[in-house]
C-alpha positions as CSV (number, residue, x, y, z in Angstrom):
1,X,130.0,102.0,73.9
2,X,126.5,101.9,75.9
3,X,124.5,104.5,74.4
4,X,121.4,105.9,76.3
5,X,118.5,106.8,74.1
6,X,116.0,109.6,74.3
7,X,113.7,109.5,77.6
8,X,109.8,108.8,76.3
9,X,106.7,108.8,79.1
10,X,104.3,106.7,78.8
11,X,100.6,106.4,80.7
12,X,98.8,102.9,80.8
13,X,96.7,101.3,83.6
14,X,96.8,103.8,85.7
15,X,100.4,104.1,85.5
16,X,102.6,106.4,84.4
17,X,105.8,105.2,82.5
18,X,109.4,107.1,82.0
19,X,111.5,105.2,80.0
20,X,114.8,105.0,77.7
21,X,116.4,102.2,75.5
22,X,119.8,101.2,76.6
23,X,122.3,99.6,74.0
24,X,125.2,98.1,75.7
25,X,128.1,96.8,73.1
26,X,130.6,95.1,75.2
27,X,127.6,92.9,76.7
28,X,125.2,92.6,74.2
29,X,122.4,94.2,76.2
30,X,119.5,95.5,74.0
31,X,116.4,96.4,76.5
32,X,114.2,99.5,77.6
33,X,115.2,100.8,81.3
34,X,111.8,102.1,82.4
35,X,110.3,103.9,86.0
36,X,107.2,103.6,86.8
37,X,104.7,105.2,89.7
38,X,101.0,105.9,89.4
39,X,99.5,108.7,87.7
40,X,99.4,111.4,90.4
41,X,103.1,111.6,90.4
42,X,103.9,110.9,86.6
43,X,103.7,114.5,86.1
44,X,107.0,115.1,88.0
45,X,109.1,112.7,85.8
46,X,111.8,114.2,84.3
47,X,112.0,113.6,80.3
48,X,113.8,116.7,79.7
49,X,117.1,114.6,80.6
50,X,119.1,111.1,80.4
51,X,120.3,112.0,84.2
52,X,117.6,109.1,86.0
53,X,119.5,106.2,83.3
54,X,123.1,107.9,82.9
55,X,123.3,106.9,87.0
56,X,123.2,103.0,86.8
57,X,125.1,102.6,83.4
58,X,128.4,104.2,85.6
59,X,128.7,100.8,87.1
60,X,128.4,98.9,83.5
61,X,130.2,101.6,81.9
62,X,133.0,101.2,84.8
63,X,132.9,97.5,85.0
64,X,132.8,96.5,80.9
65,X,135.6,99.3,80.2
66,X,133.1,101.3,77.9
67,X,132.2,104.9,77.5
68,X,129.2,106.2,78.1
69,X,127.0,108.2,75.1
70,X,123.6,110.1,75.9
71,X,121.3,110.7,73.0
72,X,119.0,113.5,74.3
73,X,120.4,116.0,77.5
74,X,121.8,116.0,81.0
75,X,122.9,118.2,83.9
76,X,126.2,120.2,83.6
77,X,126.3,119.9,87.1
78,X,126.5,116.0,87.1
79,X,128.2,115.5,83.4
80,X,130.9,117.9,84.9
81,X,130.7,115.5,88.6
82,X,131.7,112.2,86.6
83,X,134.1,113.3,84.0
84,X,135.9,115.4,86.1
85,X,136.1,113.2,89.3
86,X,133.7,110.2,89.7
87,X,134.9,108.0,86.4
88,X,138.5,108.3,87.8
89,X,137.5,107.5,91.4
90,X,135.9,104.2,90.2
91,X,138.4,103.0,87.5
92,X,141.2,103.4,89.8
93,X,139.2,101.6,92.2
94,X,138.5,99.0,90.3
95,X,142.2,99.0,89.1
96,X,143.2,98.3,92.9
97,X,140.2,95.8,93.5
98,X,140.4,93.6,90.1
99,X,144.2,94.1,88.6
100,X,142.6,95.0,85.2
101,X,144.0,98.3,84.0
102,X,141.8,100.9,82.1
103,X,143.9,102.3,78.4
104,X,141.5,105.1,79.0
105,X,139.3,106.1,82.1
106,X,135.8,105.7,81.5
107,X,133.6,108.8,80.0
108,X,130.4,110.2,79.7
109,X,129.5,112.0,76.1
110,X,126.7,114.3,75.9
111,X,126.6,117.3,73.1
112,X,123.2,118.8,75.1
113,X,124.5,119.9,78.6
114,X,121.4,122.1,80.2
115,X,121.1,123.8,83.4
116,X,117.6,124.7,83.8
117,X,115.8,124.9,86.8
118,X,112.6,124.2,87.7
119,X,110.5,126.2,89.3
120,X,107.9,124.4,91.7
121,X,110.1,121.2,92.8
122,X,109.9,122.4,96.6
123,X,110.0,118.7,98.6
124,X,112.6,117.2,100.6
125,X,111.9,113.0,100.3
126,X,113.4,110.2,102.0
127,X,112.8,106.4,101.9
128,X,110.1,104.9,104.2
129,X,111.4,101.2,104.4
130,X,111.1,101.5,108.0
131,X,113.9,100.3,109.3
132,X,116.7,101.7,111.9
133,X,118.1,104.4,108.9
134,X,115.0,105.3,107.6
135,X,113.7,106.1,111.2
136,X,116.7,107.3,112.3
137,X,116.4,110.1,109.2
138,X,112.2,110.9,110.3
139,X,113.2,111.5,113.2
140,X,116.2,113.8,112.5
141,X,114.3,115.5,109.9
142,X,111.2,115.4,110.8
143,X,110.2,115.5,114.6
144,X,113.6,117.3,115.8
145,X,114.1,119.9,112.7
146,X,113.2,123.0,114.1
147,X,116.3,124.2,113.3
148,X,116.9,123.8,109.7
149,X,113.2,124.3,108.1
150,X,114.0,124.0,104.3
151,X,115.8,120.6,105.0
152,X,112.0,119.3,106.9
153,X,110.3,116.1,105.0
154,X,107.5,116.8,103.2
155,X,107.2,113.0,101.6
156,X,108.0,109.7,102.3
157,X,108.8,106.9,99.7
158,X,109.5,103.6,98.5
159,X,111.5,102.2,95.5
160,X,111.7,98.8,93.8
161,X,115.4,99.5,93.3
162,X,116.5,96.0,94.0
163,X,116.0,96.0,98.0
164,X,113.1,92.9,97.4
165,X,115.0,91.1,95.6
166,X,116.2,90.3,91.8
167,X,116.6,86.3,91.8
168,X,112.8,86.3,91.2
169,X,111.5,89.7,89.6
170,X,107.8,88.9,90.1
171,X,108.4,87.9,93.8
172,X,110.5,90.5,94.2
173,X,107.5,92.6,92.8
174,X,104.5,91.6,95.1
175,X,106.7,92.0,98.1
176,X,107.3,95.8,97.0
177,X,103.8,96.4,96.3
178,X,102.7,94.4,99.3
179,X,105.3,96.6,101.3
180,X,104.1,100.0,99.8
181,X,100.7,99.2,101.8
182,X,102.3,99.3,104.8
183,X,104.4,102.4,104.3
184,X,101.6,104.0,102.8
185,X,99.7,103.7,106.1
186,X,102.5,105.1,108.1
187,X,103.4,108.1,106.3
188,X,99.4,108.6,106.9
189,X,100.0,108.7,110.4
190,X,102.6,111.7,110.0
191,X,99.8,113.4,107.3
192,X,102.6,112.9,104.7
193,X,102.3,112.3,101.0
194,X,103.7,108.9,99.7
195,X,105.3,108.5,96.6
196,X,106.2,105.0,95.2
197,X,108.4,103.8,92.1
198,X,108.5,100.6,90.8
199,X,111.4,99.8,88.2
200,X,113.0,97.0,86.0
201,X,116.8,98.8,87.2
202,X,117.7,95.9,89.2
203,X,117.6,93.4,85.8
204,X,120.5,94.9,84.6
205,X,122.5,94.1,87.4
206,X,121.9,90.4,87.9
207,X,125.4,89.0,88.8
208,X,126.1,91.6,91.5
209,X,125.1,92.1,94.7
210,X,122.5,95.3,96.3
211,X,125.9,96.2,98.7
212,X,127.4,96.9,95.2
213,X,125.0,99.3,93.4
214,X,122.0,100.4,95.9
215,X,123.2,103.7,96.3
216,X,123.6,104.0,92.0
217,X,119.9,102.6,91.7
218,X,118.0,104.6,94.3
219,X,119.8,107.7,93.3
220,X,118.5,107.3,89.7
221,X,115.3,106.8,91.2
222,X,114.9,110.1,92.7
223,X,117.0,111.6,89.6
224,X,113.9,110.6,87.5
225,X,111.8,112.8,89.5
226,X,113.5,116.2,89.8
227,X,110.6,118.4,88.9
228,X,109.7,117.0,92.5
229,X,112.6,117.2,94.5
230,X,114.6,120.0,95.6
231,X,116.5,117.7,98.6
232,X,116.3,113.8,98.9
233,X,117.7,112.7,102.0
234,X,119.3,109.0,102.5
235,X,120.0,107.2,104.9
236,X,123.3,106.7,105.1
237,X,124.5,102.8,105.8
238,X,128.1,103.9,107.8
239,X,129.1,106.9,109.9
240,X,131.6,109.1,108.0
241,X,134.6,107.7,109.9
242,X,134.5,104.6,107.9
243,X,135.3,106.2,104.2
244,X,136.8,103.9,102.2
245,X,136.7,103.1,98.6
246,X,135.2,100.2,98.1
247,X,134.0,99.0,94.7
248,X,131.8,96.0,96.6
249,X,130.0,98.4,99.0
250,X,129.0,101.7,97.8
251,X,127.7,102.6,101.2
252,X,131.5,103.0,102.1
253,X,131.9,105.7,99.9
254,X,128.5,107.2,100.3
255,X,129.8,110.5,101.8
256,X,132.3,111.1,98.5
257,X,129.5,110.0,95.7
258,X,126.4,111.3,96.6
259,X,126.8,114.9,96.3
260,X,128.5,113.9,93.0
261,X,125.0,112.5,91.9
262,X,123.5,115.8,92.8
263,X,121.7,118.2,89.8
264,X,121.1,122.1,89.4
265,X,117.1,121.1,90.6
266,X,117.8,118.1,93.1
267,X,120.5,118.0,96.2
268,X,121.5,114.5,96.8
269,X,122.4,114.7,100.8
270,X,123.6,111.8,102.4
271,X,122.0,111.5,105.9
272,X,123.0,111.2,109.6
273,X,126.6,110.2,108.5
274,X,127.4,111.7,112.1
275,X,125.8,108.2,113.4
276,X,126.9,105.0,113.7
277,X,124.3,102.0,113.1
278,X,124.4,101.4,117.3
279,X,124.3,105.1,117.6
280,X,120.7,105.1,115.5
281,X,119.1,102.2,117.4
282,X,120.0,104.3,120.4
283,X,118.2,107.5,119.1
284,X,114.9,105.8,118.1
285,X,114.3,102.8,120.0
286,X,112.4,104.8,123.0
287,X,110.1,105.7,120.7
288,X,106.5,104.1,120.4
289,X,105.8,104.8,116.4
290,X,109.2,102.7,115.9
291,X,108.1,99.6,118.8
292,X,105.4,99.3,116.4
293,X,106.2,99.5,113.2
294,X,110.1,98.8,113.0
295,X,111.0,96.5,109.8
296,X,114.9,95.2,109.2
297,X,113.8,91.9,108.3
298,X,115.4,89.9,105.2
299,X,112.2,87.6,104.9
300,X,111.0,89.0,101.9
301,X,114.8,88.9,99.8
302,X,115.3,85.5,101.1
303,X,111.7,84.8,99.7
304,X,112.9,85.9,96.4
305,X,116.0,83.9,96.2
306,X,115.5,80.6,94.1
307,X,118.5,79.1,95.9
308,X,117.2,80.0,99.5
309,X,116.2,77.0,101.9
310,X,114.9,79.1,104.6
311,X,111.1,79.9,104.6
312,X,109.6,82.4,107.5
313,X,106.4,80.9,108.5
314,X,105.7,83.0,111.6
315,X,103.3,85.6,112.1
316,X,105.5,88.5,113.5
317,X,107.0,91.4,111.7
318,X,110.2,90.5,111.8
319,X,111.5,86.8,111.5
320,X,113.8,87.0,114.3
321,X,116.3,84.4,112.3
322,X,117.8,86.5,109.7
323,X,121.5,88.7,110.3
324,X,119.8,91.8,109.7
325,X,117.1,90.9,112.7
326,X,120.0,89.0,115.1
327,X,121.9,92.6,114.4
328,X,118.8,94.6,115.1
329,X,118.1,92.2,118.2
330,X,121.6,92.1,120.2
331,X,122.0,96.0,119.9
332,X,118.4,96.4,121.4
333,X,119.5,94.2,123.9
334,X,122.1,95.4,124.6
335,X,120.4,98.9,125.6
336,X,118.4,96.6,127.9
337,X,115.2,97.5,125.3
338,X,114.3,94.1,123.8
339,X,111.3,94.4,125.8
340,X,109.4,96.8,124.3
341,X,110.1,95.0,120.6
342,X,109.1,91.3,121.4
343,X,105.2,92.3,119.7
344,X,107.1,92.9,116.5
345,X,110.3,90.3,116.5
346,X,110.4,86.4,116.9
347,X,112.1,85.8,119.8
348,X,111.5,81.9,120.0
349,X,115.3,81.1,118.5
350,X,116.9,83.7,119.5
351,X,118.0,82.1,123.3
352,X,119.5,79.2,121.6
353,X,121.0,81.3,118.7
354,X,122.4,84.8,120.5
355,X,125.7,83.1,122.2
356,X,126.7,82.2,118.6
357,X,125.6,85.3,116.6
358,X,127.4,87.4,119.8
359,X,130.9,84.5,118.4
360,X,130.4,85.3,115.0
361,X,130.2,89.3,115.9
362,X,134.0,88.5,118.2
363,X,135.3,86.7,114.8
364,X,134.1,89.2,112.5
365,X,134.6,92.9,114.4
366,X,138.0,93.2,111.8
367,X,136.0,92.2,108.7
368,X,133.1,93.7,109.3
369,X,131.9,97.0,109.8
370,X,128.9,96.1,111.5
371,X,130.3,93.2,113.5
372,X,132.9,95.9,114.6
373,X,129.9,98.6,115.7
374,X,128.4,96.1,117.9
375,X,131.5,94.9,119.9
376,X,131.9,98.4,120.0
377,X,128.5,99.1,121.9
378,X,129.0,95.7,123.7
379,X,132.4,97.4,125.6
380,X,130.5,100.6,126.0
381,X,127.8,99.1,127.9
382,X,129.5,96.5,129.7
383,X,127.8,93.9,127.9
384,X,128.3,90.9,129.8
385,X,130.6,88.2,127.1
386,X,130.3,84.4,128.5
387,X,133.7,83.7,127.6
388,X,134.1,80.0,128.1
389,X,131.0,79.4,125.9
390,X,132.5,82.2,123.4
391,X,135.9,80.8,123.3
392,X,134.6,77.4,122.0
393,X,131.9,79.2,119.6
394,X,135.0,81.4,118.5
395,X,137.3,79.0,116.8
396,X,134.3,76.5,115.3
397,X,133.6,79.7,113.2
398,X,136.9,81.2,112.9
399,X,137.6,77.1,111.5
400,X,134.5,77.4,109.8
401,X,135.6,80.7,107.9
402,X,139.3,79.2,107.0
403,X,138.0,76.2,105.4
404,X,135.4,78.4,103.5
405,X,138.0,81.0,102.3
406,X,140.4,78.6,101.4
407,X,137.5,76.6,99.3
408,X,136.6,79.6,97.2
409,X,140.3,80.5,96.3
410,X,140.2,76.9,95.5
411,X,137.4,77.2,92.9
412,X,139.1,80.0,91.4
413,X,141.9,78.2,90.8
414,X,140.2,75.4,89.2
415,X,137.8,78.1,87.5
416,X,134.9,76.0,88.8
């Protein structure tokens, strides 16, 4: 059984603390789950329920075969959400994914079910990471939402939910706070309030990946502040075509689980699912608040990683060497706008490297999601493929990627 126990708030240093102890049988996990922002905005946590720390502990709960029981109070609306349909989505999935079959699905217990609303929690957030989905969702929702007026931002944010980072917590740390300077100062260019929340979440999750849980751990986020939100719109990582239940990418099944997550106070909307990740770069790269301030770079995660030989020493925003920049770099290139970004990315590999990346993309477009969107875009442009050069850069990685899959079944074999 994990049992959840009852929500305390806390003030100290200027910071404002919600927090709940977390008891975890199965795995032997004794330790305090805490949020934390600054003082401003500690009045708008949410004490009055478990739903902020009931969120991550599905994917324990779901992965250790254990119920699920909550001391204090949640939602009806999202108690009814997992028992009734989200439990059973992700034990069957998990079924399919692992072999391991579940005597009973997973539950959630809670004898205080409460449905009260709160009266002032009038915003509509969403994340200010500054990259292609979080612009993608301003823009939407902010500069072209004349239309649809109670769904208008009125704040922009920033979690440490995991996305710095969890190989080194402190790193991870100083990059978030380091990067809430510089979403701070844009969301002051659109006169919009910024709201930050720091958290241990990620801690509890160390042998799985961010594709895995993001969605769980920023949702709990927002959860903890319902007495703020009415709306929190995310960005949403695929376009709705791509639904698929997934247990390793969450962002799959975004469209299915995130209403699920929703509250009586606080709509969980999953955003711009009507766009695909070429489709976004499209829609914001004309304009000039994103040529200058557009962020995809993995230099700071890499940073964190322990195990991690690569070190960006440049200058520029955006390393220009990591796959989320190559991504970010052949699709504006292949709108013919890598121009107006080369004050923000490295391009001083990226000659020598492109050929390769545009290979690995050919390779991949079955495998990958986001490979497959950009050989997409490259046949809708007419993107020119050298295909001699392509042919030979095709079957080194295609080799490359056989001998690599064939090692790792290899290790499991050998449990090694």
């Amino acid at each position: 059984m994990i049992k959840i126990g009852h929500p305390q708030i806390e003030t100290k240093e200027g910071k404002t603390y919600l927090k709940a102890f977390i008891n975890n049988d199965a795995e032997n996990v004794n330790e305090w789950l805490w949020f934390a922002t600054d003082e401003a905005y500690g009045k708008y946590f949410c004490q009055e329920t478990s739903d902020a720390f009931v969120l991550p502990m599905i994917l324990r709960a779901v992965k250790t075969h254990q119920d699920v029981y909550v001391e204090s109070a949640m939602s009806e609306r999202l108690f009814h959400n997992l028992n009734e349909s989200v439990f059973y989505a992700m034990c069957k999935t998990n079924e399919k994914k692992t072999g391991e079959k579940y005597k009973n699905i997973v539950k959630i217990h809670c004898d205080n079910l409460i449905s009260k609303r709160y009266e002032n929690n009038n915003s509509v957030g969403t994340g200010c990471s500054l990259g292609v989905d979080s612009f993608a969702v301003i823009k939407r929702y902010f500069f072209n939402n004349e239309s649809l007026p109670s769904y208008k931002i009125t704040h922009l944010t920033l979690f440490n939910a995991g996305a710095f980072g969890s190989k080194e917590k402190e790193g991870a740390r100083k990059s978030f706070f380091n990067e809430i300077e510089r979403s701070k100062k844009f969301a002051d260019k659109l006169g919009l309030p910024f709201v930050w929340v720091d958290s241990n979440i990620r801690s509890f999750f160390p042998e799985f990946s961010f594709d895995w849980s993001h969605t769980y751990l920023n949702m709990s986020v927002v959860l903890s502040m319902q007495k703020l939100w009415r709306k929190y719109l995310y960005a949403s990582g695929y376009s709705v075509d791509h639904l698929e239940f997934d247990i390793d990418d969450c962002a799959k099944y975004e469209p299915y689980l995130i209403p699920m997550l929703s509250t009586e106070n606080t709509e969980l909307i999953s955003a711009n699912m009507n766009m695909r990740r070429s489709d976004k770069v499209d829609f914001i790269s004309d304009d000039k608040m994103v040529q200058e301030n557009l962020y995809v770079c993995l230099k700071e995660q890499i940073r964190n990683n322990p195990n991690s030989k690569y070190v960006y020493k440049g200058n520029y925003l955006n390393c220009g060497q990591c796959k989320k920049c190559h991504r970010t770099m052949l699709q504006l290139d292949i709108l013919g706008k890598e121009d107006l970004y080369r004050n923000i990315f490295d391009y001083v590999k990226w000659p020598k490297e492109k050929e390769e990346y545009i290979a690995e993309v050919v390779v991949g477009k079955d495998k990958d999601l986001m490979y497959h969107d950009l050989y997409e875009s490259m046949l809708e442009h007419g993107y020119p493929l050298p295909l001699f050069k392509l042919k030979l850069l095709y079957y080194k990685i295609h080799i490359s990627w056989k001998i690599r899959s064939v090692w790792r079944r290899m290790k499991k074999a050998l449990h090694f």
